[in-house]
C-alpha positions as CSV (number, residue, x, y, z in Angstrom):
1,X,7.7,-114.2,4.8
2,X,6.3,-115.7,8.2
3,X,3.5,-118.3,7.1
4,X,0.0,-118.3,8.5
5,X,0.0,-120.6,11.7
6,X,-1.3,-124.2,11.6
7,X,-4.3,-124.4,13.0
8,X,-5.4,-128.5,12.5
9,X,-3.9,-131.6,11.8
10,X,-6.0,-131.7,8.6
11,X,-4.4,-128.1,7.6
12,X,-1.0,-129.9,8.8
13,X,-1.0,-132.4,6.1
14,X,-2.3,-129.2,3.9
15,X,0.9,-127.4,4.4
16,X,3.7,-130.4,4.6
17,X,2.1,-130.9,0.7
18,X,3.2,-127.5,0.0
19,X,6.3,-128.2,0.6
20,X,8.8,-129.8,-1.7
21,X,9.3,-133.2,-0.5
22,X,12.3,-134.4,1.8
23,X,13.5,-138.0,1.7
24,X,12.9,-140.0,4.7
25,X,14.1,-142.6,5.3
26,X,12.8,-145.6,7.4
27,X,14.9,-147.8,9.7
28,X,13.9,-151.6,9.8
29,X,11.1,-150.8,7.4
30,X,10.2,-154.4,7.3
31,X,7.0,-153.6,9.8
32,X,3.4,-153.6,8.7
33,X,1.9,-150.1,10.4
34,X,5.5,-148.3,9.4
35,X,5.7,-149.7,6.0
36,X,1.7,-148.8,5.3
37,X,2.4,-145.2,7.3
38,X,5.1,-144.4,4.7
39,X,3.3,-145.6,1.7
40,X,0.6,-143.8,2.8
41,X,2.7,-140.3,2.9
42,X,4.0,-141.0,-0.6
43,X,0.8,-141.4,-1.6
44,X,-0.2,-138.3,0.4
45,X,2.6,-136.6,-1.3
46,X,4.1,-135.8,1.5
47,X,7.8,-137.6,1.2
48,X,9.8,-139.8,-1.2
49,X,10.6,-142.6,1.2
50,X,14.2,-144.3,1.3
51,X,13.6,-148.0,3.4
52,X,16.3,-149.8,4.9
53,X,15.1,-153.4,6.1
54,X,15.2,-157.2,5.1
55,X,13.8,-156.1,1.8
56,X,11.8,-159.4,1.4
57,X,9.8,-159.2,4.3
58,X,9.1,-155.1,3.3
59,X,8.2,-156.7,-0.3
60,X,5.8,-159.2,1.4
61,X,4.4,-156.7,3.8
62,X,3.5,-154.5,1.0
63,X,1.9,-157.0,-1.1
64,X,-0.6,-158.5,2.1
65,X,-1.8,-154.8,2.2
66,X,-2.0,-153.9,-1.0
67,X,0.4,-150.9,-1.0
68,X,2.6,-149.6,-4.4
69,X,5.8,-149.3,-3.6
70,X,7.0,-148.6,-7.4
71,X,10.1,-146.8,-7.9
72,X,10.6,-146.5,-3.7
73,X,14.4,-147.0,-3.1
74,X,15.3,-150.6,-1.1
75,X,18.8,-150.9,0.7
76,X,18.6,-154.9,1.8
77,X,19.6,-154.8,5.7
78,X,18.1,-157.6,7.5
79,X,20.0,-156.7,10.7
80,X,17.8,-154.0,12.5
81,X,20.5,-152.3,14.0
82,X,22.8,-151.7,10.8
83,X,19.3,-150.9,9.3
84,X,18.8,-148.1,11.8
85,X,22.3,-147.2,11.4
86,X,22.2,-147.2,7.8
87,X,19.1,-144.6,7.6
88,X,20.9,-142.4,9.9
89,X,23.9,-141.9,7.5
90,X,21.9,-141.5,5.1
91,X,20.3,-138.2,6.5
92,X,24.4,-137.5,7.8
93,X,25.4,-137.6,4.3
94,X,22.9,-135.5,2.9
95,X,20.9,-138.1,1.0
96,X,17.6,-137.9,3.2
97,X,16.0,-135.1,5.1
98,X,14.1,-137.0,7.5
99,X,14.0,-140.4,9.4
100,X,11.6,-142.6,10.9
101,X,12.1,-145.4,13.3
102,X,10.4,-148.6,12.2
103,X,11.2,-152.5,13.7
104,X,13.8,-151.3,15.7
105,X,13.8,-150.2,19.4
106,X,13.9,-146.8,20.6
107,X,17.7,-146.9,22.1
108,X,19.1,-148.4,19.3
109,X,17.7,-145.8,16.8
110,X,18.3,-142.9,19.4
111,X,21.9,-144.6,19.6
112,X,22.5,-144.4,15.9
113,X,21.0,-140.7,15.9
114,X,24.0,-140.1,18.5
115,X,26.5,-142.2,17.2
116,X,29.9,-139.6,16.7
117,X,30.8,-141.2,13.2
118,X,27.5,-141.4,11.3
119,X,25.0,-140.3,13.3
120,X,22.8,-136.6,13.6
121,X,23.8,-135.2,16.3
122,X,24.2,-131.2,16.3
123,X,25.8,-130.9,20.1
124,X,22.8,-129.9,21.8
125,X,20.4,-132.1,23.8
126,X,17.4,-134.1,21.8
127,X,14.2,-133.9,22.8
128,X,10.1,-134.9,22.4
129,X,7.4,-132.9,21.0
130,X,4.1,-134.1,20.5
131,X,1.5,-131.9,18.9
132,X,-2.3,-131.8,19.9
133,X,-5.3,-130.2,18.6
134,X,-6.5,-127.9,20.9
135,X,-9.4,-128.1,23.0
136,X,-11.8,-126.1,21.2
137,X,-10.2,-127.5,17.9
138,X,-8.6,-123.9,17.2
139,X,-5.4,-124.2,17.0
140,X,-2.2,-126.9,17.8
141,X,-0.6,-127.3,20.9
142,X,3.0,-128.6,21.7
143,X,3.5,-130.6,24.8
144,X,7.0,-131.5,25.5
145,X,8.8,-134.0,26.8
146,X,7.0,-136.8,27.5
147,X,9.9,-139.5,25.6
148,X,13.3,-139.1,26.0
149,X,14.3,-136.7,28.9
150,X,13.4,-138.4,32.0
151,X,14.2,-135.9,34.8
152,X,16.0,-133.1,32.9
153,X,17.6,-130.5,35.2
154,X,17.9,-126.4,34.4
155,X,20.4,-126.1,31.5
156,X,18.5,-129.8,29.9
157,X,15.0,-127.9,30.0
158,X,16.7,-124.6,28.3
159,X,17.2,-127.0,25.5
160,X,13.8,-129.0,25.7
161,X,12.0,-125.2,25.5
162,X,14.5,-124.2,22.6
163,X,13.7,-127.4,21.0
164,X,10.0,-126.6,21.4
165,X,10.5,-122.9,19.6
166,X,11.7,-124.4,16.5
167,X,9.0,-126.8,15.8
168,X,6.1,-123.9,17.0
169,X,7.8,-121.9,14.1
170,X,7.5,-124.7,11.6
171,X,4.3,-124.5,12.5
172,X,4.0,-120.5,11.6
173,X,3.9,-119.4,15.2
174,X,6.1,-116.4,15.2
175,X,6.0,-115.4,19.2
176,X,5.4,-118.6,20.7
177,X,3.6,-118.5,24.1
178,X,5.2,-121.0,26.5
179,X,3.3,-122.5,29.9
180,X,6.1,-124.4,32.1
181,X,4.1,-126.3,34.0
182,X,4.0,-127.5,38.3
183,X,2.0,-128.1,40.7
184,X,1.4,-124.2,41.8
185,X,2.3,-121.1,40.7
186,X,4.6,-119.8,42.9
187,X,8.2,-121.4,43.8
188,X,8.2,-123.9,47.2
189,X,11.4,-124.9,48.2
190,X,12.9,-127.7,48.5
191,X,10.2,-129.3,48.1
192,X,9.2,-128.7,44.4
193,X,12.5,-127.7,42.5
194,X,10.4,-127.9,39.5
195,X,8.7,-124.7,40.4
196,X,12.3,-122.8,40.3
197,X,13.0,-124.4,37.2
198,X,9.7,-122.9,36.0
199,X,10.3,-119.2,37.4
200,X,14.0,-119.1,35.8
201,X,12.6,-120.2,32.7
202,X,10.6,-117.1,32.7
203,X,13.2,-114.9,33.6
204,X,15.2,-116.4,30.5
205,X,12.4,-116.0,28.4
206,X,12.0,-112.0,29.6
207,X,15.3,-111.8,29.0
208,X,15.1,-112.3,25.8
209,X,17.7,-115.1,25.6
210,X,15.6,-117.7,23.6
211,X,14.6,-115.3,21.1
212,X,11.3,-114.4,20.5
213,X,8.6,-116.1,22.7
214,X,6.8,-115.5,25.4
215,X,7.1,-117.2,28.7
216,X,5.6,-117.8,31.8
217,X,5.7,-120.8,34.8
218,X,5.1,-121.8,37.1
219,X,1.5,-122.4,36.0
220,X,-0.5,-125.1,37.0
221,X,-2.3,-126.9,34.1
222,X,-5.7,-125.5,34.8
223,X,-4.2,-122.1,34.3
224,X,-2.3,-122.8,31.3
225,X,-5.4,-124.1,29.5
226,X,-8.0,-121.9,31.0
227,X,-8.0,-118.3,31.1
228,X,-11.1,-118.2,33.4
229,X,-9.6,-120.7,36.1
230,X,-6.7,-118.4,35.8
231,X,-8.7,-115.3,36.3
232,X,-10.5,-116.9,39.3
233,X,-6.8,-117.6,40.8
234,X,-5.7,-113.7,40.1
235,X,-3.1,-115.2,37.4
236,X,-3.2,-112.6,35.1
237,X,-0.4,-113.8,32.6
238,X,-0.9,-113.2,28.3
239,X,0.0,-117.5,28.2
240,X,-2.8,-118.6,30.5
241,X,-5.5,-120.3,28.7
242,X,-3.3,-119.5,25.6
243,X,-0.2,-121.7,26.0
244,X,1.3,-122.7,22.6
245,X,3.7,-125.1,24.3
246,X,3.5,-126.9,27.7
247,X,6.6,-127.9,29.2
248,X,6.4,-130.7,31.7
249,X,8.1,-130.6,34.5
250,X,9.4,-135.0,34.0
251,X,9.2,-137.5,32.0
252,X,6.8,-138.8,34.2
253,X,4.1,-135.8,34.0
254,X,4.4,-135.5,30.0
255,X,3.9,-138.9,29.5
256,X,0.7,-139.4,31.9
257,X,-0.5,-136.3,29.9
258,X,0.0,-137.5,26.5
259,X,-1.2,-140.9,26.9
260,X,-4.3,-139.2,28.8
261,X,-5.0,-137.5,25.7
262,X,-4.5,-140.0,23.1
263,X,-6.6,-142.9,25.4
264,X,-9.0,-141.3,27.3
265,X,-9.9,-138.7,25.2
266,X,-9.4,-140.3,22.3
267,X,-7.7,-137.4,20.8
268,X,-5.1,-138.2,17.7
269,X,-1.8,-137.0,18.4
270,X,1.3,-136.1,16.1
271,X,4.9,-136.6,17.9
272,X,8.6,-136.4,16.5
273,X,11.9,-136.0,18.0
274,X,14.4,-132.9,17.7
275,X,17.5,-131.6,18.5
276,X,19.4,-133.6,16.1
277,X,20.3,-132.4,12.7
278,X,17.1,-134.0,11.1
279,X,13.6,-134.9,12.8
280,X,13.0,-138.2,13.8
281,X,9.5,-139.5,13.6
282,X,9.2,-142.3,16.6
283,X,5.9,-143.1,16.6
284,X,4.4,-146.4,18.3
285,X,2.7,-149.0,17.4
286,X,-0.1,-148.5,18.9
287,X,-0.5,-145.5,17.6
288,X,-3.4,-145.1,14.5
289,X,-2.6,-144.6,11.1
290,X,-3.7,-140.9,11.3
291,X,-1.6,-140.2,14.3
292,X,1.4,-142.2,12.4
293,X,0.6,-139.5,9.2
294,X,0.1,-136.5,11.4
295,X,3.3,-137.3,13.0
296,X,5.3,-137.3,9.5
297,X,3.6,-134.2,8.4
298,X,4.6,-132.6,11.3
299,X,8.7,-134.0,10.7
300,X,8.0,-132.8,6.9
301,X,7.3,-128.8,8.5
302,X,10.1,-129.5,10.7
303,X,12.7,-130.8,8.4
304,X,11.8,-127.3,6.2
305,X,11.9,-124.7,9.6
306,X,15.4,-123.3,8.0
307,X,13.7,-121.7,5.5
308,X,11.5,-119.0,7.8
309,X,13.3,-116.5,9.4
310,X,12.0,-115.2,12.8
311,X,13.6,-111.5,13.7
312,X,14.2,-111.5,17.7
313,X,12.4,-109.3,19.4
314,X,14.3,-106.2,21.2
């Protein structure tokens, strides 16, 4: 049975507590805004967490803030790359269903998620998704990939889009609608590639290749978020104003979006990375406490997409 779709971070954490509860474990716990955002999914009842770190520090950490970390499994690695390395096997050997990178930088984790031996890795690219509320508060949006793909040609954004797919049917969308997103809507050569990108995508999509989803590019940004802009324009297209997913063109165009959004609209945002045989929830430190919940909710749906099954349209 297809679930409803998510509609609201708050209806997020609603349905990851639904769920029965994957292990996740943290690399390099031993960091105060990872260490309380873990607690705070226990508590949440979101995950049994699994934290690899210098266990002292993640003992004192706990005890300045106050958090209860009774009965939470403690594997002492000080070191934190074997502590990254060590939460990845776990998840390769079956003993955690999640992971979430704590004290540890972002290509040493992504290089233990690679790693050939112990690591996740499925054979297909990894990618970012970050989900927002949107605009009217209706419903959640998926912007990808403003994180690890810097400038991802053809064959690369097939497996960002694909990547996409799965986490819109965690989150109960059946037929997602996908924007791929440029400057203008029709394809100028050479001097935008990204606009072919965008119109082959389509094609792909039409074709029925990546299953079932609906797809359309390239759309400008205006039109993908606003169905009167793209009325005015004489887009007529059933994913502008109603894009599920936005796929950026770069690394550089997701990112100015997503930090848009978080800073200067102040908007919370929920993030994780895919592709690999697990999610991995990569948040930053700046990020709130919410956002750092929202994001392990949203890891908790994904870890559990296997158990929906979404019939391909003819």
């Amino acid at each position: 049975m297809i679930p409803a779709p998510v509609r609201s971070f708050e209806e997020l954490l609603e349905r990851a507590r639904g769920t029965i509860r994957p292990r996740m474990a943290v690399a390099a716990a031993a960091e105060a805004a990872v260490l309380a955002s873990a607690a705070d999914a226990m508590k949440e009842g979101l995950i049994e967490p699994i934290l690899a770190g210098d266990v002292e520090r993640i003992q004192e950490l706990a005890a300045q803030q106050s958090l209860d970390l009774r009965g939470v499994e403690m594997l002492h690695h000080p070191n934190a790359v074997e502590a990254a390395a060590v939460a990845v096997r776990l998840v390769h050997e079956g003993r955690a269903e999640l992971v979430m990178k704590g004290l540890v930088t972002t290509k040493e984790f992504i290089r233990a998620i690679l790693n050939q031996e112990f690591g996740m890795r499925r054979g297909q690219p990894l990618s970012h998704v970050a989900a927002i509320e949107s605009a009217d508060q209706s419903r959640l949006m998926l912007l990808t990939d403003s994180g690890i793909n810097i400038r991802p040609r053809f064959n690369r954004k097939v497996a960002i889009v694909r990547n996409a797919l799965s986490v819109a049917n965690a989150l109960g969308i059946a037929v997602p609608k996908v924007a791929v997103i440029a400057a203008v809507e029709t394809v100028e050569l050479p001097a935008m590639p990204a606009t072919l990108d965008a119109a082959l995508l389509r094609r792909l999509g039409e074709s029925g290749k990546l299953g079932p989803c609906i797809v359309d590019g390239p759309l400008s940004m205006d039109n993908a978020l606003d169905s009167h802009t793209a009325e005015i324009k004489g887009r007529v297209s059933p994913v502008a104003g109603h894009a599920d997913i936005i796929v950026a063109p770069d690394i550089e165009t997701a990112n100015a979006v997503y930090k848009t959004i978080r800073y200067l609209a102040q908007r919370e945002i929920a993030s994780i990375v895919v592709g690999a045989a697990a999610p991995a929830v990569v948040s930053s430190r700046s990020d709130s406490a919410r956002s750092k919940l929202y994001s392990i909710a949203l890891g908790v749906l994904t870890s559990h997409r296997h158990e929906y099954s979404f019939t391909p349209q003819a």
